[in-house]
N, C-alpha and C positions, 0 to 999 in steps of 0.2 A: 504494500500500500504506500505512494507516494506523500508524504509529508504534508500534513494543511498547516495553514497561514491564518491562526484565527486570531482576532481582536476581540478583547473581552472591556466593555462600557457601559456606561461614564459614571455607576455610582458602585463604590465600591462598599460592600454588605458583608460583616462579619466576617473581610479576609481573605473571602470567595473567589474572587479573581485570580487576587495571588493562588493561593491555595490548589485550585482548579488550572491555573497554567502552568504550576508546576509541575501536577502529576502527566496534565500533556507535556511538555516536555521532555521527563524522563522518556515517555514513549514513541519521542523523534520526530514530534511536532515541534512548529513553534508559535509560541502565544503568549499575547504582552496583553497587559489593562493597561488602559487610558482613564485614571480617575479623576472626578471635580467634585467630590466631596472630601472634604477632610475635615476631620475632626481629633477628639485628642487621643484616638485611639492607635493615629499615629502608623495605618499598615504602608508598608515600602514592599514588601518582597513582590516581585515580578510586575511593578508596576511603572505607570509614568504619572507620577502625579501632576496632575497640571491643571490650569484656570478654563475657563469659555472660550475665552478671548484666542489664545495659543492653540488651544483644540482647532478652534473654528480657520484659524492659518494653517496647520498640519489636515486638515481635512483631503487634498487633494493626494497628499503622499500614502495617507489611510488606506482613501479607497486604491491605490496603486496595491496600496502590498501586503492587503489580506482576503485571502479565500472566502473567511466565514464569518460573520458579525454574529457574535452574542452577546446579545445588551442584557442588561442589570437593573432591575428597581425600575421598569416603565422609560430609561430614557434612553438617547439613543445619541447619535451624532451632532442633532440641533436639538434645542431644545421644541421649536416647534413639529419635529418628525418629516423638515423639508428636507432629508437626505435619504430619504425611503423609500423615494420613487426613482432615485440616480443609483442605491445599491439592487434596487430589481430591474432598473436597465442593463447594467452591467451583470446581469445576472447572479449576483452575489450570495450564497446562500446566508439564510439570517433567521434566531432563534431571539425569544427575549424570555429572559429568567425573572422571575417576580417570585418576592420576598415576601408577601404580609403587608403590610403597613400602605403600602404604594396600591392594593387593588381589594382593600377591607371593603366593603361596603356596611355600612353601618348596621342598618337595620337587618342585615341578612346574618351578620356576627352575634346580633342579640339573638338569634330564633333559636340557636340551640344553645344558649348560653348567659344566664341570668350575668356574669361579674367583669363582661370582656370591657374594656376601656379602647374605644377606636377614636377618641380625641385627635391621635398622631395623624389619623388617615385623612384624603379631602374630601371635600363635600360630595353625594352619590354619584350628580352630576358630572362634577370634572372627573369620575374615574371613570364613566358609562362612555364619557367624550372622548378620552382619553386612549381608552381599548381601541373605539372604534377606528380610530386615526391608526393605532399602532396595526390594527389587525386586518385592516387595507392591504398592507405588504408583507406584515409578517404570520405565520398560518401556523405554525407550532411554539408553544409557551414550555416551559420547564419552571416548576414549583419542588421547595423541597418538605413539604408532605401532605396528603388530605385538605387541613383544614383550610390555606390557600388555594386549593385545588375547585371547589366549590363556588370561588368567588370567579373564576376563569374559564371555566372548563365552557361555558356556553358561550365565547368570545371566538377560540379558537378552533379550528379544525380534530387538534390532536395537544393533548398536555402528557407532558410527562413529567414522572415524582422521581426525580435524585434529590434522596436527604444533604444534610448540609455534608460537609466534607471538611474534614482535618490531616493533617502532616501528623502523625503519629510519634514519628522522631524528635519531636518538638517534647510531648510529651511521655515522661517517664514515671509510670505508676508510684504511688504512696500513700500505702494503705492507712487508714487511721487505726491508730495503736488502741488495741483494747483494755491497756492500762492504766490510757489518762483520764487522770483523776478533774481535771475542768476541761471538758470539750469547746473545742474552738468551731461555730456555726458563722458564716459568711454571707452576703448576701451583696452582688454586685448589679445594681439596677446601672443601667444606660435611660433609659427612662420612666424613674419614678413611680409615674400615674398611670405606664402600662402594664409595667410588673408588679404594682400592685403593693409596693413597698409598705406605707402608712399600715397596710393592716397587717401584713408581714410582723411590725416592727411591734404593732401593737398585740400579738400574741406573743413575741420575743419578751416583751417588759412582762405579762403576766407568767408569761414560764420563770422570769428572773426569781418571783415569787417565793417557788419552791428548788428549784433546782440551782445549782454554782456551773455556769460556763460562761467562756468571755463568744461576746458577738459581734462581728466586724462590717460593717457595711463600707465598701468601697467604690468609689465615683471618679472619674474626671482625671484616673490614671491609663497610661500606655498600653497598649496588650501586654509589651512583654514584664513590664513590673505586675498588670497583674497576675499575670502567670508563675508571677514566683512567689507572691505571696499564698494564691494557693493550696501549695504543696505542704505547709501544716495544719491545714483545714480538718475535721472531724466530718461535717456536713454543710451539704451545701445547698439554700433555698433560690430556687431561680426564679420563675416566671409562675402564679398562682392563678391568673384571671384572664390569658390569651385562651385556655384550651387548647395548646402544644408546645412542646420545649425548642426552645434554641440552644445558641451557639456555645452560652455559656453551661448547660446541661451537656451537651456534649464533651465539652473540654473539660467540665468538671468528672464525668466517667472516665475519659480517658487518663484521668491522674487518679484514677481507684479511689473518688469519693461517692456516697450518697447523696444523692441528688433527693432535693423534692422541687413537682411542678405539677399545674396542674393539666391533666389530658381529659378534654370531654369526651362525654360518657359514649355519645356516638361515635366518634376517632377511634378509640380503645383496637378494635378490631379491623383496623388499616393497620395497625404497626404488628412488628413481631410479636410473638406471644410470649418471645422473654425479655420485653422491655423491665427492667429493673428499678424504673422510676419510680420512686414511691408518688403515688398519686395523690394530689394535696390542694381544696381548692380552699376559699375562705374560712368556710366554714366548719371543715375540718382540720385546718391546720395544726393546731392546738396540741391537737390528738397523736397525727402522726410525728412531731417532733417530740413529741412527748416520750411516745416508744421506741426512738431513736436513743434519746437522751437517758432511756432506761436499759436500752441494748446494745451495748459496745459490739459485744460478737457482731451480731446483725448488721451495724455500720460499718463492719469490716468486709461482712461477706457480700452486701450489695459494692463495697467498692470494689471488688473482684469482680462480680457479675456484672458490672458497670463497664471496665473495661473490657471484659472478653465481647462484650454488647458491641463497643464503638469498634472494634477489631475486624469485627462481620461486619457491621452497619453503616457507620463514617471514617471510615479510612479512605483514603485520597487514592490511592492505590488501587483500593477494587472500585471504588465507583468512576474513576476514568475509563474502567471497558465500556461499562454502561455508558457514559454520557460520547465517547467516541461512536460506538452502536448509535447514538440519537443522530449526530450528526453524519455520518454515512447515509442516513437514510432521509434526510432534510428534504 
């Protein structure tokens, strides 16, 4: 099979570009992002971080010297999607990958879901307007699970589910010691109001109550500082009110912790049957840290079963056959 040429854009999402151009690469492709978001999360690997302004001047060399466009987060080479009908002149093959937040519809996230927070998302309108512009040219979507999948699937042609994907080599398992005597629980919102933090925090102060552990909430650091902090975590609360885990549930299995998130009740049986998430929404939370905090063993053996999980499931490695398979067949 001859080598593609693919461009991954313009918004870069928990890593993914990098991430995903990597593992093409190992396999004798070549694939660079072009990103114009940044924020303090600070991602550099296999990218070109850059402004509008510099994209919109590189635009001609773009389309010179790549095979495949896979846009990211609903955007694409212009902001208004005027380079959509120059990449299917050129016959270009073109995929766009949507994350959540970019194609929530509001009201359609409340129907199976009393506690979701879609504040981040835009109004119905500009995501309904917004499809239909993208999906003029572009005829296959890629979501990474279910719950996104719903919001899309009646947009385009053909959607396909690759979960998020991680570098494995990055991280190196460590399990939580079933010795310590004050567990250390974590909790790293990116946003607040959709992870759901406030009530998070507000079972954290009632378990302070009766139990002795220290609680960390971390914000507005690098990936890679917080990846090191981490690594002497006990447990770790991600997302309680989306109804599915991200990126930080995965990076937290992959370093052999217990995760809690919440997964709606209808999703449950889209994912593997040994997801190892402890499943945690508002109203139970209480509950389930509670038996965490009273089960050492237990938090050690979901952080084994956490990682053999992302090992089969988000590893970069085996989901590049898959996402290579999506684009042969474009």
């Amino acid at each position: 099979m001859r080598p593609i040429r693919i461009f991954h854009g313009t918004t870069e999402i928990a890593g993914q570009m990098g991430i995903l151009s990597s593992a093409l690469i190992n396999k004798g492709h070549y694939s660079l992002g072009y990103n114009t978001f940044h924020s303090y999360l600070g991602y550099k690997d296999n990218l070109v971080n850059i402004n509008h302004e510099t994209l919109k001047e590189s635009h001609q060399e773009i389309l010179d010297s790549f095979d495949l466009f896979h846009f990211h987060y609903g955007t694409t080479l212009c902001p208004d999607f005027s380079d959509l009908p120059e990449l299917k002149r050129r016959n270009k093959k073109m995929i766009m990958h949507h994350w959540g937040n970019d194609v929530r519809f509001h009201d359609q996230a409340r129907k199976n879901n009393p506690y979701v927070n879609t504040d981040d998302s835009p109004p119905n309108e500009a995501i309904h307007e917004k499809l239909l512009k993208i999906t003029a040219y572009i005829k296959e979507a890629i979501v990474q699970d279910y719950e996104v999948y719903e919001y899309v699937k009646d947009y385009y042609e053909k959607v396909h589910v690759l979960p998020i994907a991680i570098d494995l080599q990055h991280f190196q398992p460590n399990y939580p010691s079933v010795t310590k005597e004050k567990p250390l629980i974590l909790h790293a919102p990116t946003n607040p109001d959709f992870k759901g933090t406030y009530l998070i925090e507000k079972v954290i102060d009632n378990l302070k109550q009766d139990y002795s552990f220290e609680y960390k909430r971390i914000e507005k650091m690098s990936h890679e500082e917080v990846i090191n902090i981490y690594k002497d975590v006990d447990i770790i609360i991600d997302q309680v009110l989306c109804g599915s885990y991200g990126l930080l549930s995965v990076e937290s299995m992959a370093l052999g912790k217990p995760v809690l998130a919440f997964i709606r009740p209808d999703l449950v049986s889209y994912f593997p049957a040994d997801l190892p998430i402890v499943n945690s929404n508002p109203d139970n939370l209480y509950k389930r840290v509670k038996t965490l905090l009273d089960n050492p063993i237990q938090r050690k053996e979901l952080g084994k079963k956490g990682r053999q999980y992302v090992e089969m499931f988000h590893s970069h490695d085996v989901l590049v056959n898959q996402l290579i398979e999506i684009y042969l067949n474009l």
